[in-house]
N, C-alpha and C positions, 0 to 999 in steps of 0.2 A: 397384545404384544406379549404378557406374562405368560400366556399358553405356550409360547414355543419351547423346542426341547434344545438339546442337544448345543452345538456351538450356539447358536444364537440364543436359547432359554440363558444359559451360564451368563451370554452377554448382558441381559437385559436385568437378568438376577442381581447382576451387581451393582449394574448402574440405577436400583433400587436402594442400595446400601450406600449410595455416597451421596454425595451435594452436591458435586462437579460439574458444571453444565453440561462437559461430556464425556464420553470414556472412550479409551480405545485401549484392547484385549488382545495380547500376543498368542496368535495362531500360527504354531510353527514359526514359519522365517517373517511372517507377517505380522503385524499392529492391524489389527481390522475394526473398522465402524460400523453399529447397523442401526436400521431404523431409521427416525429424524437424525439421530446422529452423525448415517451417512450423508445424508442430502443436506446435512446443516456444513458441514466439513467439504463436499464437492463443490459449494456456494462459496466457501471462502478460501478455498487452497485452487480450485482446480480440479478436483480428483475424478476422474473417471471412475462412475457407479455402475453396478452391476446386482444381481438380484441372486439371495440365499432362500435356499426353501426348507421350509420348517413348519412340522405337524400342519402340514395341507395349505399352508398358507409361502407366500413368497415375501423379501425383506430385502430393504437397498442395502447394500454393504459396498463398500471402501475401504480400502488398503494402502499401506506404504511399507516396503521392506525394511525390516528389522534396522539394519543401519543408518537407514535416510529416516528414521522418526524423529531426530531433535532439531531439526530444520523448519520438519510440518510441528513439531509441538513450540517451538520459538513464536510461529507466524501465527497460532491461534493465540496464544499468550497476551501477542501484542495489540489482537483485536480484541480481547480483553475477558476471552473465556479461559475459563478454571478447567485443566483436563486430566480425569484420574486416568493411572495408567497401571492394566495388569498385566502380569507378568504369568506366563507358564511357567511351571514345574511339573516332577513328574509323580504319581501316586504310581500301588500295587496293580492299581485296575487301569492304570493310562496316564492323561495330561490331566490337568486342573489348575484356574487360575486364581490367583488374588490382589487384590486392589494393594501394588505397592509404595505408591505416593502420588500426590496432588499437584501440578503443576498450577501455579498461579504466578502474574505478573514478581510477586514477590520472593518466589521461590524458584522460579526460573535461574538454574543452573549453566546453562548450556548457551552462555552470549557472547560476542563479537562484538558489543558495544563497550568502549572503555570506561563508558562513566560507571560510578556506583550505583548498582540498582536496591536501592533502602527499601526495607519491609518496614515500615511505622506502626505503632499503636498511638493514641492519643487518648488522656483518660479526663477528665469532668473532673478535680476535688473540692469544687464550692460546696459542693452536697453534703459533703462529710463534715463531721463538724473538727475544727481544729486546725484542719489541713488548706482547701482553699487552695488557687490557683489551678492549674494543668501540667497532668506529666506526660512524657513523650519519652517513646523510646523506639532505639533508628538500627534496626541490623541488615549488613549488605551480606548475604547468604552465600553470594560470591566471593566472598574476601575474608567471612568473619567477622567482620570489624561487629563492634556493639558500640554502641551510644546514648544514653539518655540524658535526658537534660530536663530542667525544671522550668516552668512558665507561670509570671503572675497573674494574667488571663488571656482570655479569647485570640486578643488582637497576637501576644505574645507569643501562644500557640501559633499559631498562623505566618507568623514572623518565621518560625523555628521549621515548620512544613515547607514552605517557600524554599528557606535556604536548604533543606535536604533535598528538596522532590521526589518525593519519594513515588516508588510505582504503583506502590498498594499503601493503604491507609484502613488499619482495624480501628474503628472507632468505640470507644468504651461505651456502657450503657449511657452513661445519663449525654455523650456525644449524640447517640443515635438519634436525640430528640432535640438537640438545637439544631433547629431547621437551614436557622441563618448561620450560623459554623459551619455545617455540611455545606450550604450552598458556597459561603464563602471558598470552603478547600473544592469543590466542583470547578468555582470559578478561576482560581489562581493558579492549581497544580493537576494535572494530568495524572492522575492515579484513579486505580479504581478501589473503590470501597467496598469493604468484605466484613461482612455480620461474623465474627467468629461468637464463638459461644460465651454466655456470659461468666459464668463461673471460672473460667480462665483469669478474667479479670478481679475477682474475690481477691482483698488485699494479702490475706494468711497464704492460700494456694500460692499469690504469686509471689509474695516475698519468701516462701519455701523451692518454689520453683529456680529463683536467681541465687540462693544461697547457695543451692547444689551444682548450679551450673558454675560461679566463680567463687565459692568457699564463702565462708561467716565475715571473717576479717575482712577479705575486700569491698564485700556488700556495709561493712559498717564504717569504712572509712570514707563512700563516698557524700555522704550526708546529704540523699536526695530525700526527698517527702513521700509519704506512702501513692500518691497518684500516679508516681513515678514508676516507682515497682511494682505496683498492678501494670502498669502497662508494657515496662521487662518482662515481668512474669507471664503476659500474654503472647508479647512476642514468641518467647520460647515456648509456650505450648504450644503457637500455629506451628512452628517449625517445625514440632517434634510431632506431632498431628497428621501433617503435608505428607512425613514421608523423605522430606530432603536430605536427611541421614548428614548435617554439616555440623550439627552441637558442639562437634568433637573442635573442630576447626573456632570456635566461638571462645576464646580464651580470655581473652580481657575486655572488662568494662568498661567505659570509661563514662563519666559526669564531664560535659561543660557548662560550666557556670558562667554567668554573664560578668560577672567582675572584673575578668581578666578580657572579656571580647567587646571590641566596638559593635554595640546596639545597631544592625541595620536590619530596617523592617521589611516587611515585602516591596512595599510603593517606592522605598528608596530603590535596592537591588534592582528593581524593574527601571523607576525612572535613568537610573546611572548605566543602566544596561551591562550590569556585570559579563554576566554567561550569554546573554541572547540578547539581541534588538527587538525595541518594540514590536517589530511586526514576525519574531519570534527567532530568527537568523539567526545563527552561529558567529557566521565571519560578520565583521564590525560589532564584536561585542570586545569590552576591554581583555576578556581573560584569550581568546584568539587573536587579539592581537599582541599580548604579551608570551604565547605560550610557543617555545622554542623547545617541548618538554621532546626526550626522545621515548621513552616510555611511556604506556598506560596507567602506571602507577603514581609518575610523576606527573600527567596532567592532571589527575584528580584532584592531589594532593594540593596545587597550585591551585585549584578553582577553589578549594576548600580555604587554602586561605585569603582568597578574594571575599569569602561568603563571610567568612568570622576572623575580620583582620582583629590583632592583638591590641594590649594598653599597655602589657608590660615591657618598660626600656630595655630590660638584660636580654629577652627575646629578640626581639628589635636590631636592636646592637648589635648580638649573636649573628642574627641570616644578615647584616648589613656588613661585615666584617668579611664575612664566607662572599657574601656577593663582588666586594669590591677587589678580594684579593683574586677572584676569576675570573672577573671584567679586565684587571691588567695581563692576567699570565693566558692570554692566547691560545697560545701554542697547545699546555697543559689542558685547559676548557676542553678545547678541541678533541684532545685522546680521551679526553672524561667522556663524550658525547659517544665518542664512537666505543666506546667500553661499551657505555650505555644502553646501546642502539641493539646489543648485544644480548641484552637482558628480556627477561620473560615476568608475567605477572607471578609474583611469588606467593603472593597474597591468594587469587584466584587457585593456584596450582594445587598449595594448600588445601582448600577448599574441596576441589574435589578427588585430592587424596582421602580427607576425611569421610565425605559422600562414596567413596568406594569406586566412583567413574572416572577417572585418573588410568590410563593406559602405560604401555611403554616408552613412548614417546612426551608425555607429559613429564614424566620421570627423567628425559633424555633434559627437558627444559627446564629441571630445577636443577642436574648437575652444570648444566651450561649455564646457568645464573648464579649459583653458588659461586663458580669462578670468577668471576664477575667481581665480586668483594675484593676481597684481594690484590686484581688487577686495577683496581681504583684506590685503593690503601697508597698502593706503589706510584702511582702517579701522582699523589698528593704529597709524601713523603719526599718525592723526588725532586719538588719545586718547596723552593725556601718559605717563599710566598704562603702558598696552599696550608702547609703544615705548619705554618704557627697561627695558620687560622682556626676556626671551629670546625671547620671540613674534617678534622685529625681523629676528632672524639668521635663526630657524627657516624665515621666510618666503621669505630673500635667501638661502641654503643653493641652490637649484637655478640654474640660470642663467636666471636672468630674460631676458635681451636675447633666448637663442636659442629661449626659452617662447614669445615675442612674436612672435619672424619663424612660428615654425614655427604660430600663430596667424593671422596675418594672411595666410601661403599658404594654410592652408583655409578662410580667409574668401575669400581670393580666387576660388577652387576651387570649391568645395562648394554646390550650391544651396541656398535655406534649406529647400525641402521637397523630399527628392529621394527617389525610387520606392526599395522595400525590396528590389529587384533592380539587380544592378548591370550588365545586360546589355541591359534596354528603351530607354537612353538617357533624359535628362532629370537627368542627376548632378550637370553643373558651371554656375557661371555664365556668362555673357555677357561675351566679352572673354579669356575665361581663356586660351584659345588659339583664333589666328584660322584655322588649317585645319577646326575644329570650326564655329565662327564663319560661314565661309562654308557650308559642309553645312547649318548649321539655316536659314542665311539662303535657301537655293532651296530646301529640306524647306518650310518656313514659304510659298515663294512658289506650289510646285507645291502646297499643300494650301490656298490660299486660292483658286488655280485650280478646284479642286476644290469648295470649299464653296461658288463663284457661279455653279458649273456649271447649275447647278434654274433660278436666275434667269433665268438666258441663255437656257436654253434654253426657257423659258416665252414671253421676249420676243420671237425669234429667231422661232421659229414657230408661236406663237400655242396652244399646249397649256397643258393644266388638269393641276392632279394631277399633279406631275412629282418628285419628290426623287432625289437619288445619295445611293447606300451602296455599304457594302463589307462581306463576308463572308467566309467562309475556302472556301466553295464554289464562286460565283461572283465573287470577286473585285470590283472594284467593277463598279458598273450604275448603267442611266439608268431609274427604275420609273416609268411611265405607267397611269394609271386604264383601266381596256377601254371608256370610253365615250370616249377621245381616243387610245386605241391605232391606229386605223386613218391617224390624221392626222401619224403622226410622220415624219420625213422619208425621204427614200428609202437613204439613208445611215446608218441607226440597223438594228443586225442585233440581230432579237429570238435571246434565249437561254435563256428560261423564261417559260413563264404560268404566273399565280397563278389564285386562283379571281376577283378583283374588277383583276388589273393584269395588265401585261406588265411581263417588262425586256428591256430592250435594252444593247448596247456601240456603241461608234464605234471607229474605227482609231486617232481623237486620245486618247478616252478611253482606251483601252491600252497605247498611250504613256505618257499621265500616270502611267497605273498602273505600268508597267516602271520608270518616273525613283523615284516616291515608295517603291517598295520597295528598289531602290536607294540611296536616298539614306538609308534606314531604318536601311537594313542596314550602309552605311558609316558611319553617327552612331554603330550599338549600336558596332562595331567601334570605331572611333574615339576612344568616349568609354571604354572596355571600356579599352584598350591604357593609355589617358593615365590611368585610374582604379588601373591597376597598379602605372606610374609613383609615382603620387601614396601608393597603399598602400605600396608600399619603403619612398618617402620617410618615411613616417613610422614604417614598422618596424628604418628606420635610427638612428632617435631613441627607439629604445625608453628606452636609460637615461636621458634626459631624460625621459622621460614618469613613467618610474619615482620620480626623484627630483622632479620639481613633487609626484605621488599622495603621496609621503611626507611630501613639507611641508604637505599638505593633510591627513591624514590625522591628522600629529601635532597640528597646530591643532584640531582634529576630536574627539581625543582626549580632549585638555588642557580645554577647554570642556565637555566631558560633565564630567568631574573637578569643575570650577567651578562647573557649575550646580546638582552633584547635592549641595553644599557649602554654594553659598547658599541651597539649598531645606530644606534639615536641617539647618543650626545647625552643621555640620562648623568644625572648629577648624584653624588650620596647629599640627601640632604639631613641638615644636623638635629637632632631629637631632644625633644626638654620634655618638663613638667608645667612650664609656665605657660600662661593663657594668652603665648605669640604666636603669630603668623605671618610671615615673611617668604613671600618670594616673587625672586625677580627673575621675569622675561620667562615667563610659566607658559607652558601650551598643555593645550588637551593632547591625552595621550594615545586616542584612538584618532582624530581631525587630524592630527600632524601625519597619516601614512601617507592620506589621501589628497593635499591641499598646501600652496603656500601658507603655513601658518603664520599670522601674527601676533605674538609673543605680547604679554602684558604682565604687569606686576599686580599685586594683592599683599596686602599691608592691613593685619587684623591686630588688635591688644587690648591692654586693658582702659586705656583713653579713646581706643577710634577701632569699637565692638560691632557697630551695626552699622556695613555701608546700603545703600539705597542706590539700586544701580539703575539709572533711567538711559535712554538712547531710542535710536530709530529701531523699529520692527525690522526683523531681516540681519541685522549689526549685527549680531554676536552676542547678545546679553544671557542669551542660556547655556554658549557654548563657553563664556569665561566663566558663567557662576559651576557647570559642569564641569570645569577643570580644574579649580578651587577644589570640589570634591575627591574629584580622581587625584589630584596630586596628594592630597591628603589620606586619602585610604591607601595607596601606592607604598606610602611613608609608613603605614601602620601595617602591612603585610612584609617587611621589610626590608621593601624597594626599592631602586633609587628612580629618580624621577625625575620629568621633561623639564626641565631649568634651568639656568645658568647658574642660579644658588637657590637654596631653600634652608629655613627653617621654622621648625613645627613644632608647636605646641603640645603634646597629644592629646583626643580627647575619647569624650567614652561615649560617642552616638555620631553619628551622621545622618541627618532629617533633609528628605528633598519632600518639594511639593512642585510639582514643572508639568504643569497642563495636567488636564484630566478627561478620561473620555466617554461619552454618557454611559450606562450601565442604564439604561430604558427597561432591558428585560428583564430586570432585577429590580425595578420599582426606584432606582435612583439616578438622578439627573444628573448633569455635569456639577452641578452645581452642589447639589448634595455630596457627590463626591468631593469635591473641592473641599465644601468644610468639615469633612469626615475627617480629611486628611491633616488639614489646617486643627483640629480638634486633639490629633494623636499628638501629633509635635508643641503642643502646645503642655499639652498632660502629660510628656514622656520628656521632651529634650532639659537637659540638664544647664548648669554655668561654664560645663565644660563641653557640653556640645557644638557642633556645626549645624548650623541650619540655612537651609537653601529652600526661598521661597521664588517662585517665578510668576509672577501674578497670581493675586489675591483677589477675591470681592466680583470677578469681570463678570462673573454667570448672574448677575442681579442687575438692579438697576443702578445708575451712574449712582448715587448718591447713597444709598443703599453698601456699595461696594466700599467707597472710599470711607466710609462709617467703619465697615469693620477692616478694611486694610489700616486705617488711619490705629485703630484700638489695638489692633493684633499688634504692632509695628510697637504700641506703648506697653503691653503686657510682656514681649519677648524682652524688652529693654528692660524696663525695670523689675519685671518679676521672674522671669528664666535669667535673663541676662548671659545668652549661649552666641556664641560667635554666630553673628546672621551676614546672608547677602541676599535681602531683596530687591527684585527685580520688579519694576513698577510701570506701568502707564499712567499712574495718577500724580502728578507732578506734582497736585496739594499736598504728597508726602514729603518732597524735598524741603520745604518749609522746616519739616522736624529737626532739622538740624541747627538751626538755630536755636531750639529749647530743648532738644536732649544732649546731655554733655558725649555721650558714649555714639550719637548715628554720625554720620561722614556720605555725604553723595557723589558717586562718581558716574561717569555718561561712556556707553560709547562715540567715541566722536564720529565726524559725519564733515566733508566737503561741502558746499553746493556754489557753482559756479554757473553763471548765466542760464541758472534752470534746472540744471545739471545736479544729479547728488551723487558722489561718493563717498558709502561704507569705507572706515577708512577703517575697522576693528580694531579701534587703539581705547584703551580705556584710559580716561583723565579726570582728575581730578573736580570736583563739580556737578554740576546738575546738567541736563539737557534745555533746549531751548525750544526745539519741536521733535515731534515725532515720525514726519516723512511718512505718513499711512499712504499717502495718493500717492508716493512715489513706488513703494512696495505694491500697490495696485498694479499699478501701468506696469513693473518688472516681470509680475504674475501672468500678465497675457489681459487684464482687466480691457475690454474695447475701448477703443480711442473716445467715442463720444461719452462714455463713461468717467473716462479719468478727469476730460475735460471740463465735463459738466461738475464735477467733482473740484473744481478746483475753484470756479468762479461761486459754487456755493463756499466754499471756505473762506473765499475774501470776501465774500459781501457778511458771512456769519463775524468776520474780524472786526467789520467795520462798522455792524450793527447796524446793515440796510436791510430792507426788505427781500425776501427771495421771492423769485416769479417760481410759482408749481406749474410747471409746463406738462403738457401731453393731454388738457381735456378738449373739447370741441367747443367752446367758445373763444371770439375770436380777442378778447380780451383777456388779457393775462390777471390771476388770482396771485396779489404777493400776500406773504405775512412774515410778519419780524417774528425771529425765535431771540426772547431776552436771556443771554447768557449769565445776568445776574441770577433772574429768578426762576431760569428754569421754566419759562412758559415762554408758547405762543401769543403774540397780543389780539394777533386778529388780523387783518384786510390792512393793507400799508397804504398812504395816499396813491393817486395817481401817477403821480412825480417820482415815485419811490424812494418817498424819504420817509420819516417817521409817520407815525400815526396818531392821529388827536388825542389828547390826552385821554385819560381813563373816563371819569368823566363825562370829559364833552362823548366820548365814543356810546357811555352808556344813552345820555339823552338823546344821542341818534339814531340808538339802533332802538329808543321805544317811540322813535316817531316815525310819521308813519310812511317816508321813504323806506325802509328796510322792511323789507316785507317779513310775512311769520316763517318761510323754512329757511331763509337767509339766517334767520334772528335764531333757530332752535340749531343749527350749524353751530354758531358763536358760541352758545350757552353749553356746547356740549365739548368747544376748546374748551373752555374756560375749565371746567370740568374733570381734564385732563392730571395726573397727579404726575409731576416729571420722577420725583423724587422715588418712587415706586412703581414705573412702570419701565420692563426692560428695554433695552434703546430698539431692539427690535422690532419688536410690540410696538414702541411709540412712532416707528415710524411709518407703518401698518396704518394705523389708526389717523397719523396727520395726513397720510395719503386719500385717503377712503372719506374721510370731510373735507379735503381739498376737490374731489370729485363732485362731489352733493354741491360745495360752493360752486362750481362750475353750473353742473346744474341748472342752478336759481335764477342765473344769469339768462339762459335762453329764451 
């Protein structure tokens, strides 16, 4: 491949000098592939291959025209390859190209997705001595935005990955080599993982690297740990590495510190289904169903405060104040929206002002958003309401006066319809500047010459059938009909016959022609140079753009809040410090779009901290302890929320633990999972936490389970002591309320009427008294002889008779009693089916010599059985498989 010359040598020369997986090389108006390149790119886009020859050998090659490349470089992106991209220029001797940036998920410019696409770094600081924990740092290349944040470990990390998801993830050295970390972010977050070089990450480079990009003093006031600024510092070298040319656009840093944010881990966000449903969906997640946002800017910003709802009251209060004076004034929401609808990503615009690919028309969408301000100022102002809310500040927060100049220069500038290239000319207004001014004024004079030319020369010398064009062949002409071709003047030099005309040129007409391409070519020039000027200028303002998009964004927000509030009966509910929880006739906030809901209360404090919620399978016991949660984070984003009344304590975590699903190909079991999970909340949740457990212990054996449900239940009470609601099958828990002062039991209740059960979704006060499993069978579709057989085993297991094991081929039935004290089988039940000989007499029978020896090694290997440790599955495997053999014996 290195042997070839010419375009394809250059091509392969490069793609020698990068790391990209692949490249593609502007040839002329084309982006072209070769090699595996092309056949790799024809595989994934589609592209018709075709075959380049070079020094005696032939090459696939693929192409996309110059303007359709960010389409094809998006759709590799997404399949997860890295693509350099060169660019022609011109030298003395001709073309020549060079590799002028990297496209990777994380530097992907050019999206149609509204969410944040976050470039991550994540760094290891246990290694170091001193330091300890994990730093992260989150920049969306699209927007600018920076972020980093500090992490006490592993799990913490991972927590903080989760809530961003980011697209790419550079993992620091000593990352590279925890296997289980890497696997973990494999597992959880869709990003792809990129080796950047290590010395990026050097603490010196990178703490010198962030100083320069946001100045000494901001770097010192945010008091993050050096793991941290190694991983800033990385960030900004891939960027400035890539090629993405956005630095400029990267203006503030910002630190979040967990102090001020409710602690929610990945397992929570996932269990509560923030952003996406378990099975990964959009729609029926909370944040689509709350999200009324009219902007791109404004849903992120709402998801974002789903992901890191707040602890501070004055915040709180703040968007709970703005929300409820929107949710009454209608009218005003309303124009706010449609202002809104109005607006363009300012943030992004930014962005790729700074990057330099920002056109006319992008420029067309920051003046149109800029106005925007303003028009939203006045409508808030205008309502009494609005303007003595927080809404007033939110708006006056940017600088308005320099929103407004930098407004009325691209009004001044900017045409209102201006071509989607920025090099044909046609960009700015009239007046903008008068060296332009003058060029369009004799462009406009020589092409009016031009368009009277036919007449004249019709009048002039008396021919028919005359029009002027212009082609890229011949240039412009004079076209006469062939039945007045003969009569043109002597001065008119033909330069082609048609089949029905001639054309001709004149010595003036080639003149004209020389001036009007001229004049073309110095307007594209002209307008080109002063269009770059004007892009600067406004990549100079990026942090004003930034902060107008955040004021816009947050109004954006706050109004989704308001509407989705006064469309559903949403309550403001009232906010403290104390460790209450009150509210009544509460629904879940995603269940209520879809379902008559029924409405229940939840009553937590410092006397009645830990309920223990028991009921039937199928009730509802996941979906009230899940609205407990969601009401609660709702309130801490600030919400208002699905109730009649509410008041809330705040706290500073919210811990679920709601089913778990195996992880096999990761070496862990449900079960493992389970107490991985059960493990974190235990080592993490606080006195002011929420914790929502939904079954505990079930992936072991009966007694096994209820061992560590029963312990977990005493170490959350007396040693966390964090607001809990577990949710239980093991009814030996409701006992606990009689000897812990702080547990409280409540049940879904349940109907049952001549047989009959109805889920009646009401939560009351108390324990459960059954659990209704055969009835949630038989609902399931479970077969008839199934449920049935199912039920008379339940009442003869209540009554302590014998059960017949039916299905072998003897024509006597094998029963044996299962003792519900002790957790064993006894053995073979009389004939009568009532109890069985005592122990005792059963042993000196089975060593005489009626019971034969594989009858007797049957019994010996019940007897054998550990109930207490063997899972119910398993044991029922095992009672089956020796019910078989006792068949058997009998024949």
């Amino acid at each position: 491949m290195t042997e070839a010359t010419g375009i394809v040598g250059e091509f392969f020369s490069l793609k020698e000098d990068t790391d990209a997986d692949l490249l593609t090389m502007q040839c002329g108006d084309f982006y072209e592939f070769f090699g595996e390149d092309a056949e790799t790119v024809s595989e994934e886009l589609d592209l018709k291959v075709s075959q380049k020859s070079s020094h005696g050998s032939s090459y696939p090659m693929a192409g996309v025209p110059i303007d359709d490349l960010t389409p094809y470089l998006k759709a590799l992106v997404e399949r997860g390859y890295r693509v350099a991209v060169a660019d022609q220029y011109e030298t003395d001797s001709g073309h020549a190209r060079e590799v002028v940036r990297v496209v990777t998920p994380g530097t992907l410019l050019e999206t149609t997705d509204a969410d944040a696409q976050y470039l991550a770094a994540v760094v290891d600081g246990t290694e170091s001595p001193g330091d300890g924990g994990y730093g992260l740092a989150f920049a969306d290349v699209t927007t600018g935005r920076f972020l980093v944040a500090d992490a006490e470990d592993a799990d913490d990390a991972l927590t903080e990955l989760y809530r961003f998801d980011p697209v790419e993830v550079l993992p620091g050295p000593g990352v590279r080599t925890d296997d289980d970390l890497l696997g973990l972010v494999r597992e959880r977050i869709d990003a792809a993982l990129t080796l950047h070089e290590t010395e990026a990450f050097a603490p010196k480079r990178a703490a010198h690297a962030v100083r320069e990009q946001f100045g000494e003093e901001t770097v010192g006031r945010l008091a993050i740990g050096e793991p941290t600024l190694a991983a800033a510092g990385a960030v900004l070298d891939y960027v400035a590495e890539t090629g993405t040319g956005v630095l400029a656009s990267m203006t503030r840093i910002q630190a979040h510190h967990g102090d001020d944010h409710v602690t929610l881990d990945a397992t929570t966000q996932r269990n509560l289904e923030l952003t996406e449903t378990m099975q990964g969906e959009r729609e029926g997640s909370l944040f689509a169903t709350i999200d009324h946002t009219e902007t791109s800017a404004g849903g992120r910003l709402l998801k974002e405060w789903l992901q890191r709802p707040r602890r501070s009251l004055e915040t709180l209060e703040r968007r709970q104040e703005s929300v409820a004076a929107l949710s009454s004034a209608a009218l005003a929401r309303d124009e706010l929206q449609d202002r809104l609808d109005e607006a363009y990503d300012l943030a992004r615009l930014a962005s790729k002002a700074s990057h330099g690919s920002a056109d006319a028309r992008d420029l067309l969408s920051v003046r149109q958003t800029l106005a925007v301000l303003p028009a939203l100022a006045e409508t808030i102002e205008s309502n009494p309401d609005l303007a003595a809310s927080p809404l007033s500040d939110i708006v006056d927060r940017p600088d308005r006066d320099a929103a407004s100049e930098l407004r009325e220069a691209l009004e001044e500038a900017i045409a209102d319809e201006p071509p989607s290239t920025v090099t044909q000319g046609g960009l700015f207004q009239r007046g903008y500047d008068d060296e332009l001014d003058e060029v369009i004024d004799r462009h406009e004079e020589v092409k009016r010459w031009l368009d009277t030319l036919a007449d004249r020369e019709k009048k002039q010398y008396g021919l028919s059938h005359v029009t002027v064009d212009r082609n890229k062949t011949d240039g412009y002409y004079i076209q006469v009909g062939k039945s007045a071709a003969d009569g043109v003047p002597d001065h008119y030099e033909e330069i082609k016959t048609l089949k029905n005309s001639k054309r001709f040129t004149t010595d003036e007409l080639e003149e004209k022609e020389r001036e009007i391409l001229r004049l073309e070519e110095q307007r594209g020039d002209l307008e080109y140079e002063l269009f770059e000027e004007l892009r600067e200028e406004v990549a100079a303002r990026a942090e004003l753009l930034q902060d107008v998009g955040r004021a816009l964004a947050t109004v954006d927000a706050l109004a989704s809040l308001a509407t989705h509030a006064a469309e559903n009966r949403w309550v403001q509910p009232e906010l403290h410090r104390d460790d209450r929880l009150d509210v009544e006739q509460g629904r879940h906030p995603v269940v209520e779009q879809t379902t008559e809901f029924v409405p229940n209360d939840v009553r937590l404090d410092e006397e009645r901290g830990f309920l223990v919620v028991t009921g039937p399978n199928m009730s509802g016991k996941s979906t009230y302890m899940r609205q407990v949660a969601g009401i609660v984070l709702l309130a801490q984003i600030g919400s208002f929320v699905p109730a009649e009344s509410a008041e809330i304590g705040l706290v500073d975590g919210i811990f679920t633990r709601v089913g778990a699903l195996d992880e096999l190909a990761q070496g862990r079991s449900t079960f493992m999972v389970e107490m991985s999970e059960l493990s974190n909340i235990l080592h993490t949740a606080t006195e002011e936490s929420l914790v929502i457990l939904d079954e505990v212990g079930r992936g072991t054996a009966t007694y096994d389970g209820i061992s560590i449900a029963w312990a977990a239940t005493e170490y959350l009470h007396n040693e966390v002591q964090a607001k809990t609601l577990f949710a239980t099958h093991y009814h030996e828990l409701t006992g606990l309320a009689e000897k812990l002062p702080r547990v409280a039991n409540v049940h879904v209740a349940a109907d049952e009427r001549d047989g009959d059960v109805t889920f009646l979704r009401t939560v009351r006060d108390g324990p459960t008294d059954r659990s209704y499993g055969i009835h949630v069978a038989d609902l399931a579709g479970v077969p008839d002889p199934v449920v049935e057989r199912s039920r008379d085993v339940l009442e003869r297991l209540r009554e302590e008779k014998a059960i017949e094991a039916k299905g072998g081929t003897s024509s006597e039935p094998v029963q044996t009693v299962f003792d519900l004290g002790d957790g064993e089988f006894r053995g073979p039940a009389n004939a009568d089916g009532g109890q069985p000989a005592d122990r005792d007499e059963t042993n000196e029978h089975e060593q005489g010599e009626t019971v034969d020896p594989e009858t007797k090694a049957v019994l010996e290997e019940f007897a054998e059985i550990d109930v207490n440790t063997t899972p119910p599955i398993e044991l029922v495997t095992e009672v089956q498989e020796l019910q078989e053999r006792l068949e058997e014996t009998e024949r």
